[in-house]
C-alpha positions, 0 to 999 in steps of 0.5 A: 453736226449743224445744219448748213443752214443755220451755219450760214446764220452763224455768220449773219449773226456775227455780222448783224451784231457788229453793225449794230454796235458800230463795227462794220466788217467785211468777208471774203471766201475762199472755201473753205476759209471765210477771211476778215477783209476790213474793219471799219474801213482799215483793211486787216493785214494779219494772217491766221490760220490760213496762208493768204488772210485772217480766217475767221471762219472755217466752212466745211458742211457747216461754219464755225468760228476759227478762234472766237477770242483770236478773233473778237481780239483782233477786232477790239484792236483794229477799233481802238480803245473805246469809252466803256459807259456804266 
């Protein structure tokens, strides 16, 4: 098991990363699912894994990923198609 701490660092992570390549994500939780709100200002209007929102992270003694490809899928949709530099 994980250490709360760095559980909470996963989710920095997660967002610090996206920030830097120009992806700008909103959280919102309800414990213990941890929602995308909003990526690039578009609000995310599917649900997975919980009822009420798209949960990206679960929170129970320590974080974890719901999906990690469900996830970065949705993601890579809601940012449209990107020019890919060599």
């Amino acid at each position: 098991m994980t250490h709360p701490y760095n559980s909470t660092r996963l989710i920095d992570k997660f967002v610090r990363r996206l920030n830097k390549i120009g992806i700008i994500v909103d959280l919102s939780a309800n414990y213990p699912w941890i929602y995308l709100q909003q990526i690039n200002g578009k609000f995310i209007t599917e649900t997975y894994a919980a009822n009420h929102g798209f949960a990206a992270f679960f929170y129970v003694n320590y974080a974890k990923f719901s999906d990690r490809r469900v996830v970065f899928k949705l993601i890579r949709d809601y940012c449209g198609k990107r020019k890919i530099f060599t």
